[in-house]
C-alpha positions as CSV (number, residue, x, y, z in Angstrom):
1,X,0.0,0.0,0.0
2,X,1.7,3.6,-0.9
3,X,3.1,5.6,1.8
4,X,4.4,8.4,2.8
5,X,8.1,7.6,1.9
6,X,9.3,9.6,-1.3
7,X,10.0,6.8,-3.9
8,X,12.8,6.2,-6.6
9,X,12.1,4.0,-10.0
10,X,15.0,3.1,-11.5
11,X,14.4,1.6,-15.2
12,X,17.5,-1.1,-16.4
13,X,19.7,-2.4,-13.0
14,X,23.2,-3.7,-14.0
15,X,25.2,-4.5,-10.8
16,X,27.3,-0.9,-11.3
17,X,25.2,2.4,-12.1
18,X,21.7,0.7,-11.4
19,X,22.5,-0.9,-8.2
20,X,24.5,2.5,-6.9
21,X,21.8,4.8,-7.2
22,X,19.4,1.9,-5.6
23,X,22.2,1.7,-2.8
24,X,22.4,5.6,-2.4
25,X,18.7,6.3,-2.2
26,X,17.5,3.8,-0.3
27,X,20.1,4.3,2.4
28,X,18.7,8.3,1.9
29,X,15.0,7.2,3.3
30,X,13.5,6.4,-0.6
31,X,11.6,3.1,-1.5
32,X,12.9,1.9,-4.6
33,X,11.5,0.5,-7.3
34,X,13.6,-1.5,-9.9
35,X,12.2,-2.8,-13.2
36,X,14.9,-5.4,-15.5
37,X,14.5,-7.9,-16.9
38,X,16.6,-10.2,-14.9
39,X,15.2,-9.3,-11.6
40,X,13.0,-11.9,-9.1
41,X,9.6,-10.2,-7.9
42,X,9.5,-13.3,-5.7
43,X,12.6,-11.2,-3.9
44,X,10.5,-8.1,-3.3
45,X,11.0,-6.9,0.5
46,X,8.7,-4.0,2.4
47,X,11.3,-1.1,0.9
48,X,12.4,-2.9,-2.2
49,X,10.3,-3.9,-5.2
50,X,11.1,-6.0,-8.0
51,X,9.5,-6.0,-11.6
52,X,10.5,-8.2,-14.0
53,X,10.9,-5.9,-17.3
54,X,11.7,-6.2,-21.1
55,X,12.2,-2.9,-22.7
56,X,12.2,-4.1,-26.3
57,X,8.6,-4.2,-25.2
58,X,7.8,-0.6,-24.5
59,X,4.2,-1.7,-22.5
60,X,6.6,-2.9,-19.6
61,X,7.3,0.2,-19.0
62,X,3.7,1.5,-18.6
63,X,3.1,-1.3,-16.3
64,X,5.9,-0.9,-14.7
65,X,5.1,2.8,-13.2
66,X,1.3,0.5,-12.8
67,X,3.1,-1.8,-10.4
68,X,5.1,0.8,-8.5
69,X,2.2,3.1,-8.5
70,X,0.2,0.5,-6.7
71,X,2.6,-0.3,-4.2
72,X,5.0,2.4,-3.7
73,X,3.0,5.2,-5.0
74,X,3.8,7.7,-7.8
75,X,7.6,8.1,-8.1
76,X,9.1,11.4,-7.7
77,X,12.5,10.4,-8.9
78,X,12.9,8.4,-12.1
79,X,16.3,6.6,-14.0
80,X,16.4,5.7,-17.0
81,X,19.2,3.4,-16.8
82,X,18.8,0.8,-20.3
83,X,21.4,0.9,-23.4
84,X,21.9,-1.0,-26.1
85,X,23.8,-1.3,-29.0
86,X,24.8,-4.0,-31.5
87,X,28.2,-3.6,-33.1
88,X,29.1,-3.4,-36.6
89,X,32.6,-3.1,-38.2
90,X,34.1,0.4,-37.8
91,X,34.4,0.8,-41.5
92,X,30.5,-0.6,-42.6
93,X,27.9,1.0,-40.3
94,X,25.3,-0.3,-42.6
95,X,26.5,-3.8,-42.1
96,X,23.7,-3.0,-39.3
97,X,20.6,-5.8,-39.8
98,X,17.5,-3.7,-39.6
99,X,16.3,-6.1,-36.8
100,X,18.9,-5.3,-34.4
101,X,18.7,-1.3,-35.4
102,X,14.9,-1.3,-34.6
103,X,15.7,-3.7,-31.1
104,X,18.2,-1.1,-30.1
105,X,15.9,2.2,-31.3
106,X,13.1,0.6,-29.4
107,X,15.4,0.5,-25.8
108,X,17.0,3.4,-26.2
109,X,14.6,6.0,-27.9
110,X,11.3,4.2,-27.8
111,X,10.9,2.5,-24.5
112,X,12.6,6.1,-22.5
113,X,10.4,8.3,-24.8
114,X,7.4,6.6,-22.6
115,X,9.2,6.0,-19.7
116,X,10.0,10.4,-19.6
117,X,5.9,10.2,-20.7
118,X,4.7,7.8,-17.6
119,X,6.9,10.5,-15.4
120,X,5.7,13.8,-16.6
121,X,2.3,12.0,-15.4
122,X,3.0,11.2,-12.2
123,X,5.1,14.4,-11.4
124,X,1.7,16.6,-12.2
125,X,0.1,14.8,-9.3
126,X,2.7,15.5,-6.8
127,X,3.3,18.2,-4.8
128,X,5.9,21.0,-5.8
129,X,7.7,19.8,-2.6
130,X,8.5,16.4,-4.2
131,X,11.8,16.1,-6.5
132,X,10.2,15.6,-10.1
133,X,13.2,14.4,-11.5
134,X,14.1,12.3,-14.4
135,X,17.4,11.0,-15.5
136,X,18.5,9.4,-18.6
137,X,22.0,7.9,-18.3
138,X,23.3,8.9,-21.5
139,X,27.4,8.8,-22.8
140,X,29.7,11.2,-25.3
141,X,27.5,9.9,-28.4
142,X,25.0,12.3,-28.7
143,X,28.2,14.4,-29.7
144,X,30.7,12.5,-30.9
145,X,30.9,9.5,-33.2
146,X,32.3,6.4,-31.9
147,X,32.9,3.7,-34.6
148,X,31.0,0.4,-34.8
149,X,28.5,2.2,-32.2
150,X,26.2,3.3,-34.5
151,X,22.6,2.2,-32.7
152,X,23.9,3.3,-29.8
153,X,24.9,7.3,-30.8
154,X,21.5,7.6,-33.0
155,X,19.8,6.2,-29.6
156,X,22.0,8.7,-26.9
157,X,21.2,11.2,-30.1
158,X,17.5,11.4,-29.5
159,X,17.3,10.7,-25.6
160,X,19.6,13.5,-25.8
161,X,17.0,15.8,-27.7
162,X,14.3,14.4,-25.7
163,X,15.8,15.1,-22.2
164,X,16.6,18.8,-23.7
165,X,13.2,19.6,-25.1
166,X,11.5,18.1,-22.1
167,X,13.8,20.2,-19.5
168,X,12.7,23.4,-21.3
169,X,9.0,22.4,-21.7
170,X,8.5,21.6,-18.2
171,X,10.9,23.8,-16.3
172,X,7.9,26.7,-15.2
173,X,6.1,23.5,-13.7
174,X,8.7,22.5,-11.4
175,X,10.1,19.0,-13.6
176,X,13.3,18.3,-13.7
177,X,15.3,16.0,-16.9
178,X,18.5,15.6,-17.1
179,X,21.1,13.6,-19.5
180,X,23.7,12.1,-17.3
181,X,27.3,11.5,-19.3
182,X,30.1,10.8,-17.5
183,X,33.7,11.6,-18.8
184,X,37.4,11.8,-18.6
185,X,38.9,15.0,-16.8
186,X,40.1,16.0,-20.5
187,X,36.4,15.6,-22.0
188,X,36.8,12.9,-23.4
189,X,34.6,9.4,-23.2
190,X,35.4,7.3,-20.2
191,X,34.4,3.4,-21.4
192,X,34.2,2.1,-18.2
193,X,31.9,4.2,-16.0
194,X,31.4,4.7,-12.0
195,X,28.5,3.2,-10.6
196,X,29.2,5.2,-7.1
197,X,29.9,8.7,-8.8
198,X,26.6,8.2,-11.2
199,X,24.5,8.0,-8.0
200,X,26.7,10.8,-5.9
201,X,25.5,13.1,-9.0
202,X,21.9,11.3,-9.2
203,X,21.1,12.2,-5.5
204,X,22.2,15.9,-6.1
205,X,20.5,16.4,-9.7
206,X,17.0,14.9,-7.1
207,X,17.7,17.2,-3.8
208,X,18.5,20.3,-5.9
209,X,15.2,22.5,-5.9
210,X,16.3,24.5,-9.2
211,X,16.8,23.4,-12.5
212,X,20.6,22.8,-13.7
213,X,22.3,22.3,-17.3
214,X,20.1,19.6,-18.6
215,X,23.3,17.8,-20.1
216,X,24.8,17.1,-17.2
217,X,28.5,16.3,-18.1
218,X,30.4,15.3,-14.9
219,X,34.2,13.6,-14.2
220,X,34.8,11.4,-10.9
221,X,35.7,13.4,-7.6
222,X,34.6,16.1,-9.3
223,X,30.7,16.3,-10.6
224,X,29.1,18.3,-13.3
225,X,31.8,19.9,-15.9
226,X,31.0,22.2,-18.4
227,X,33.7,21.6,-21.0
228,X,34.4,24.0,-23.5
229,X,33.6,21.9,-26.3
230,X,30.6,20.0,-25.8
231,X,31.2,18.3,-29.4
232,X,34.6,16.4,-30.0
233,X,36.2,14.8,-33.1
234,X,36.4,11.2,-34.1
235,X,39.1,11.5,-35.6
């Protein structure tokens, strides 16, 4: 039955930035909510709630918010925390099948474009003290090209757009998006991400009461970087 506890949903849980931000907030007073698809629902505890989820199937993800809705109540913090991308050869980014490009398209535009959707519609029913916040963990490849990772940059590419169009649409009301991309000190992309300093940022992007950059670059130890050249080179 919902309570009074202010609740976290965190969309995709990998045992580094999923799990981190499900460590940090819980330990912060939040009742999280966790939708994967490897997850047990049998292992569900009073503070903890488990929902099996597929997001090639974009109707998880409404039932998802149904489930935690139910049992939680609405969230006022939401990740999206789901990638994919299928690899081609650095030199043929058309050797792409269509199948896997519209797999990949559907998880990381498709299935977030309703996840942001399901948000906005539970933020309107909260009050302005609650955090409103969404966050799509996002990488360098909404501004850079990486080779071979084609799916993946046209998917980062629109969340991107998404996140930025919603944090301007909603900002007078209170709502808060945000693209999380961690990187190297230099700018450049970091390939293997920190779980802990996703959720250290996470936790600040949901207690601040004020709208920050939407594209919320950050470095380890350090936080949110503006660099002076948001778009870098492949070459």
């Amino acid at each position: 039955m919902p309570g009074t506890s202010p609740v976290i949903l965190i969309l995709g849980v990998g045992p580094n930035i999923g799990q981190a931000v499900a460590r940090t907030f819980a330990s912060r007073g939040y009742k999280v909510a966790l939708a994967a698809r490897s997850l047990d629902e049998a292992d569900s505890t009073d503070n903890q709630l488990n929902i099996t989820s597929d997001f090639t199937n974009s109707d998880d993800v409404v039932n998802a918010f149904k489930r935690v809705n139910k049992v939680f109540g609405i969230p006022s913090v939401v990740v999206y925390n789901v990638s994919a991308s299928t690899l081609t050869p650095p030199q043929d980014p058309f050797a792409l099948p269509l199948t896997a490009f519209n797999r990949d398209v559907t998880i990381n535009v498709t299935s977030a474009f309703v996840a942001a959707q399901q948000a906005a519609f539970g933020f309107a029913q909260l009050p302005a003290s609650a955090s409103r916040t969404f966050i799509y963990t996002g990488n360098i490849l909404n501004v850079t090209i990486l080779p071979s990772f084609l799916s993946q940059g046209v998917g980062k590419s629109a969340g991107a757009h998404m996140i930025w169009a919603a944090s301007a649409a909603y900002q007078d009301r209170g709502f808060k998006f945000y693209y999380g991309d961690e990187r190297k000190a230099d700018g450049t992309a970091i390939y293997r991400v920190n779980g802990e300093a996703h959720a250290k940022l996470y936790w600040e992007l949901a207690e601040e009461k004020t709208h920050g950059p939407w594209m919320q670059t950050f470095v380890k130890g350090v936080g949110y970087t503006k660099f002076d050249s948001q778009y870098a080179s492949s070459s």
